[in-house]
C-alpha positions in Angstrom: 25.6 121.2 162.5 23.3 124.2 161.9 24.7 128.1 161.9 23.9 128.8 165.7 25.8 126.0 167.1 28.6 126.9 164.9 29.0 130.3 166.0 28.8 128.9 169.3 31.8 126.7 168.6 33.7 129.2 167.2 33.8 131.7 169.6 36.3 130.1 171.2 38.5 130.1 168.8 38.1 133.6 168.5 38.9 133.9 172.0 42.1 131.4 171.9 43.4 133.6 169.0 43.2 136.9 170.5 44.5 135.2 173.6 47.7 134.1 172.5 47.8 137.4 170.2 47.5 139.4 173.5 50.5 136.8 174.9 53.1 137.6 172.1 52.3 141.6 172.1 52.8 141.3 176.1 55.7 139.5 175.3 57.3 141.9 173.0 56.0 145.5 175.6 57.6 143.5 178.5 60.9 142.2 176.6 62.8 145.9 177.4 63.2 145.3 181.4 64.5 141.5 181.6 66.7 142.1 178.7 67.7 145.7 180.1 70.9 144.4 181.3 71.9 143.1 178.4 71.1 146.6 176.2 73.7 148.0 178.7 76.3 145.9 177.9 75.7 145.4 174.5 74.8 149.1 173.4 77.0 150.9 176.2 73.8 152.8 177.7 72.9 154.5 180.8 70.0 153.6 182.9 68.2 156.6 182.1 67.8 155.3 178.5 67.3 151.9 179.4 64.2 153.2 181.3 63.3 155.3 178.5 62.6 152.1 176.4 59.6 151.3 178.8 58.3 155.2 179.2 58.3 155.4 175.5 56.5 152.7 174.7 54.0 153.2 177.1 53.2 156.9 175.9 53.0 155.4 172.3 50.6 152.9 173.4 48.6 156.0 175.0 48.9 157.8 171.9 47.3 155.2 169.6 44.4 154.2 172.0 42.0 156.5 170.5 43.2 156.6 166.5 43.1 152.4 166.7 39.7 152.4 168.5 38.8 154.5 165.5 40.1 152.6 162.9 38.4 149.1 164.0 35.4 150.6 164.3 35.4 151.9 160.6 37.8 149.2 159.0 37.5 146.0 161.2 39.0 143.7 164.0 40.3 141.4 161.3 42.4 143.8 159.5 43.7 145.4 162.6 44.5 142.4 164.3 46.3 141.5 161.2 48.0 145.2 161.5 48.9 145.2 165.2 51.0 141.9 164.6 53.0 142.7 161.9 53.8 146.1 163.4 54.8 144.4 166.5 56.6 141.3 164.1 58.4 144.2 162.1 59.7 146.3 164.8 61.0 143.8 166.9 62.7 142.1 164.0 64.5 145.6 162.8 64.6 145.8 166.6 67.2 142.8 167.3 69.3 144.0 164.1 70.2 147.5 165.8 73.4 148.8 167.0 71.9 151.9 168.0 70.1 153.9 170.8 68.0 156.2 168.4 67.1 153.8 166.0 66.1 151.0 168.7 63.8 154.1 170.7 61.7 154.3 167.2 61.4 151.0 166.9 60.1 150.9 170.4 57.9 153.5 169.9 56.7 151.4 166.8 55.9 148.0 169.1 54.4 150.3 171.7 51.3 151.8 168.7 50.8 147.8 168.4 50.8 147.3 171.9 48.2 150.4 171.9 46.1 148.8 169.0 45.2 145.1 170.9 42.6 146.2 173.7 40.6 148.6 171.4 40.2 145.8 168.6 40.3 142.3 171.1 37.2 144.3 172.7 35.4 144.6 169.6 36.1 141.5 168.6 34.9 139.8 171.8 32.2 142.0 172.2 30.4 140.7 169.0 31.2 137.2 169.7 30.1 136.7 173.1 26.9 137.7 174.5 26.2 138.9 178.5 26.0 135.7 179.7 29.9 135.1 179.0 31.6 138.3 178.2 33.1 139.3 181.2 34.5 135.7 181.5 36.1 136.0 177.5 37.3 138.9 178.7 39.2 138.3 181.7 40.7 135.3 179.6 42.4 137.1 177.2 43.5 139.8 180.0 45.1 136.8 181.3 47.4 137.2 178.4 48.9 140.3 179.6 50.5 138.5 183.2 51.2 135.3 181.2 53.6 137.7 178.4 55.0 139.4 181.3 55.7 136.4 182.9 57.6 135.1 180.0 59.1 137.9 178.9 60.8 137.7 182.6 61.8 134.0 182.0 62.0 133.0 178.6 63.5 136.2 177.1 66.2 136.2 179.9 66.9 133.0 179.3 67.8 132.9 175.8 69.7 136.1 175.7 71.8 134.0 178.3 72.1 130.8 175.8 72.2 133.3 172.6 72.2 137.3 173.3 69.9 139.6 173.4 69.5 139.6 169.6 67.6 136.5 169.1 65.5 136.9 171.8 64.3 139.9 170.0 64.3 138.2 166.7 62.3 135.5 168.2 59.6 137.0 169.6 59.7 139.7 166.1 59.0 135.9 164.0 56.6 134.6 166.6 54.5 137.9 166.1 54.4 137.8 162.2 53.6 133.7 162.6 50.5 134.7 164.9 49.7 137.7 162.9 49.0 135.3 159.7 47.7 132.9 161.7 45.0 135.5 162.7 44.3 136.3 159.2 43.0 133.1 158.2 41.0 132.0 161.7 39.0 135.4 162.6 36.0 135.4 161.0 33.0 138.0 161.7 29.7 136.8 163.4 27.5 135.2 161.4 24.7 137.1 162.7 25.6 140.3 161.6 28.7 142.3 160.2 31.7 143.4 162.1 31.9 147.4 161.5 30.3 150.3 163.0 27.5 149.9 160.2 25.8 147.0 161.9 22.5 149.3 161.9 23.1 150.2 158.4 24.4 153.7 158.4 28.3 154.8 159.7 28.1 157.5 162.4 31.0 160.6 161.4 34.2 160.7 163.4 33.0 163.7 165.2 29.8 162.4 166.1 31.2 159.5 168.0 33.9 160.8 169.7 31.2 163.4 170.7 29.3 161.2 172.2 31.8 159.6 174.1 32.9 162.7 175.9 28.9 163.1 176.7 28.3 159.3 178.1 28.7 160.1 182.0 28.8 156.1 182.6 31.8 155.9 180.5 33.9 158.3 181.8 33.3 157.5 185.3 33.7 154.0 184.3 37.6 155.5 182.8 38.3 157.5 186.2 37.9 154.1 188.5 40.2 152.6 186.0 42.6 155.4 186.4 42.6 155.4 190.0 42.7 151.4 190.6 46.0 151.7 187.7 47.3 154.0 190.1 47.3 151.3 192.6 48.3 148.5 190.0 51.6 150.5 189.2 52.4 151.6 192.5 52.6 148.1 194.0 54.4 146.9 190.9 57.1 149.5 191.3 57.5 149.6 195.2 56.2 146.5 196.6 59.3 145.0 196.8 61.0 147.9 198.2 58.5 148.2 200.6 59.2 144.8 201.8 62.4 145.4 202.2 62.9 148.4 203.6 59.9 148.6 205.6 59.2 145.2 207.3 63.1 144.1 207.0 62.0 141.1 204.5 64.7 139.4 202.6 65.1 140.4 198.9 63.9 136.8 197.8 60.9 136.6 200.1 60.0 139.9 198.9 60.3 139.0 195.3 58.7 136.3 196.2 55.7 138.2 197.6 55.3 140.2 194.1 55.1 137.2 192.0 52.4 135.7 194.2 50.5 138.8 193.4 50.8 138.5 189.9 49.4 135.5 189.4 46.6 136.2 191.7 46.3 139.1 189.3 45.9 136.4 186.3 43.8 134.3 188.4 41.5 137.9 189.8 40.7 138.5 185.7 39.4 135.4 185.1 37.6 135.0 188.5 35.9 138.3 188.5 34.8 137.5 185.0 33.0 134.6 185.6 31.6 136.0 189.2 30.1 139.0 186.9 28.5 136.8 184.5 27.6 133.6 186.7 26.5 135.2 190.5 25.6 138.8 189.5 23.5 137.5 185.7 25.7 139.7 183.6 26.2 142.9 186.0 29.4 144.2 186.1 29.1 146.9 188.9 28.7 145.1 191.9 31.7 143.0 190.8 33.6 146.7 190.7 32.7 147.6 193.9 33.6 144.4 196.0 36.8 145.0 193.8 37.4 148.6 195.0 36.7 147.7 198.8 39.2 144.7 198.2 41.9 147.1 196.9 41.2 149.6 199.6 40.7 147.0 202.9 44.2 145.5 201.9 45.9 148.9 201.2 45.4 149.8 204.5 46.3 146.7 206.2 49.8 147.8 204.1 49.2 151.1 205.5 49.2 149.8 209.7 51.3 146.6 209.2 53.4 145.8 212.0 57.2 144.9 211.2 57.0 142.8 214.5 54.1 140.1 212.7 55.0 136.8 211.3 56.1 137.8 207.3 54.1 134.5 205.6 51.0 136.7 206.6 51.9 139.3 204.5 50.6 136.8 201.7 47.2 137.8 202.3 48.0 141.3 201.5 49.8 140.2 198.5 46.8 137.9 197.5 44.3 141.0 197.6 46.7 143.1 195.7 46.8 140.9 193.0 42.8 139.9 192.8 42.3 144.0 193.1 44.9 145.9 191.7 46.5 143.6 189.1 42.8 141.5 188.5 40.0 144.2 187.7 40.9 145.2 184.1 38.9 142.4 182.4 35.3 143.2 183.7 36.3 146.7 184.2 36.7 146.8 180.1 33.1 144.7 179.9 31.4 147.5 182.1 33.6 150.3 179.6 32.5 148.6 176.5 28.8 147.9 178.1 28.4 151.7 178.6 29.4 152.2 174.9 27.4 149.8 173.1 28.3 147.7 170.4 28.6 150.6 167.4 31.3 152.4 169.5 33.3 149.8 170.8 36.4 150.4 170.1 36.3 153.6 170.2 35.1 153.7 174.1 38.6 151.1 174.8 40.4 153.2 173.0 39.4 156.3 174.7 38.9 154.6 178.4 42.8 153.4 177.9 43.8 156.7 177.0 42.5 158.3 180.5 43.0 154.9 182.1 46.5 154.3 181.7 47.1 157.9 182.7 46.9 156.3 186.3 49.2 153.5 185.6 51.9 155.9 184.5 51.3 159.1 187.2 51.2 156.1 190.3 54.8 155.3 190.5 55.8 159.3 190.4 53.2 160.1 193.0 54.1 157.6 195.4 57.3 158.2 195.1 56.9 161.8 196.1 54.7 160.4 199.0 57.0 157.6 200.4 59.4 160.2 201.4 57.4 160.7 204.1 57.1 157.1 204.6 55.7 154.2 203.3 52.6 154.4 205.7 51.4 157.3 204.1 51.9 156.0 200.4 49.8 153.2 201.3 47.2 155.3 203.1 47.0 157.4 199.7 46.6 154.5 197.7 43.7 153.6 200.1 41.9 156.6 199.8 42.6 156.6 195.8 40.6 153.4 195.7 37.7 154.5 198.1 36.8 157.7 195.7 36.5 154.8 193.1 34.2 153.1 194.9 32.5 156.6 195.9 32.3 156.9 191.9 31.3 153.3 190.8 27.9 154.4 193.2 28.1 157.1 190.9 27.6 155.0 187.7 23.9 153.5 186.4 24.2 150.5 185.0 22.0 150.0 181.8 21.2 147.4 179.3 23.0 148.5 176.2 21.9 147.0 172.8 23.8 144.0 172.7 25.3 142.8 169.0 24.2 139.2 170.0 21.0 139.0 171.2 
């Protein structure tokens, strides 16, 4: 078997280990809400700092975007991957030990710089491995990961803190992190082709230079605003979808329910799909997948927006079905088209820093709908509408180029 079809082969492993990495550090950021009953009860705490845990762990995962997308462009995926594991492993180990508020915030904090760390260094790493002709489909793969850990975090972790407590839940998922973690050290390996840090042309750009250059690259900031605004979206139908349901069209609370989990795993289904549509119809462009995404997310928001309480409810899975493809399924080719605009040398740098103003939608959309729905739910849903037309208004904004790619 000669060099070339090895790489080829091993790929996929890289993939299936930065997969089931990005399953167990989803599992461990989404552990806090199933089990929040159960912090109640056990710790004596309010529901203001039971919906702290998630707040916190999201700004820490904001805050270490940029300073992780550094460090595995200078030191690495390998290393970092190794890292981000055993920070998550160690945290929520400590984590199901604690009999405290304060101390179990910091180790919050702690997964959430982990949870921060995986998209910067799992888009490096994928970056080098997989050439046009696959990317967006590697990518939306390992997004996958994120639904799947929610998903199990909502069933598994619930379930064993009903058997055991909340405690070995924790504990569990702490262990399964350090297994994967060292498990990771010993299967990523760098491209034979060429090696994994920023050097690959020979020299090491400064700090300042990149980051520089970043804030100049019009693509990729344009490319982090239609993040931003479709997050918006994602967030908003997470946190009010249900309620929405409920309240507005007088659906029961199961059939509502119901309704959200049928756009979650069109969500897992949308990162995968959109992947391969980018890479298989459109010959490696990522754009024009974007902007069928956009007017996906924008036609069903306003179906949301004039739905008639009156209609028969099992249509509303239509809706629910384009929410998920749109919303909950763009982040996988949306990252290809981030990392695209970058190029290979400032990979994870450009995650890093897309996330950064990315995930400022996904954590303003809840508070801004809320505001909204006061004056109705019509009018949230109309706002979320027009949110995702300016991103299609900006996706016609961006120029797709053919960046140097590490593989070809």
């Amino acid at each position: 078997m000669n060099q070339e079809t090895q790489s080829t082969n091993y790929k996929w492993i890289i993939l299936i280990t930065l997969f089931f990495s990005q399953v167990i550090l989803s599992i461990g950021a989404y552990a806090w809400g199933p089990l929040g009953p159960y912090l109640k009860e056990s710790l004596s705490l309010n529901s203001v700092q039971i919906g702290s845990f998630v707040s916190i762990l999201y700004l820490a995962a904001v805050v270490a975007s940029i300073p992780s997308g550094m460090s595995v462009d200078r030191w690495g995926v390998k290393i970092n991957l190794f890292i981000c594991l055993m920070l998550m492993g160690g945290a929520m180990t400590f984590a199901s030990f604690t009999k405290s508020y304060l101390s179990l915030i910091i180790l919050i904090a702690l997964s959430g710089v982990s949870y921060g760390m995986i998209n910067p260094l799992a888009s490096k790493g994928l970056n080098l491995w997989f050439d046009k002709s696959l990317r967006a489909t590697a990518f939306g793969i390992r997004q996958m990961g994120v639904t799947l850990g929610g998903a199990v975090a909502g069933v598994l972790l619930i379930y064993l803190a009903q058997l055991k407590n909340w405690n070995f839940a924790v504990l569990l998922v702490g262990l399964l992190s350090i297994g994967i973690g060292i498990i990771g050290l010993f299967f990523y390996k760098n491209p034979p082709d060429g090696p994994e840090s920023i050097s690959i042309g020979g020299k090491e750009p400064s700090q300042k230079a990149s980051i520089m250059d970043l804030l100049k690259n019009r693509n990729l900031l344009l490319t982090c605003f239609v993040m931003a605004l479709l997050g918006l979206g994602q967030t908003s139908i997470s946190a009010f979808m249900v309620l929405y349901l409920k309240e507005h069209l007088n659906f029961p609370v199961i059939l509502a329910g119901s309704f959200l989990t049928v756009a979650m795993i069109s969500g897992g289904i949308g990162r995968v799909f959109w992947g391969m549509m980018s890479d298989k119809l459109f010959k490696g462009q990522r754009l024009p997948v974007m902007k069928i995404v956009c007017a996906v997310a924008t036609v069903s928001s306003l179906a949301a927006c004039f739905w008639i309480p009156r209609l028969p409810p099992f249509l509303f899975i239509l809706v629910a079905i384009c929410w998920g493809l749109s919303y909950l399924g763009f982040q996988g080719v949306a990252t290809v088209l981030l990392v695209e605009a970058s190029g290979p040398e400032l990979a994870g740098r450009a995650t890093g820093f897309g996330i950064t103003i990315a995930w400022s939608g996904l954590a303003s959309g809840p508070v801004i709908y809320g505001m909204i729905v006061s004056f109705g739910y019509p009018y949230a849903w109309l706002f979320v509408a027009i949110t995702s037309f300016v991103a299609i208004l900006l996706c016609q904004a961006i120029h797709e180029t053919d960046v140097a790619d590490s593989r070809e």
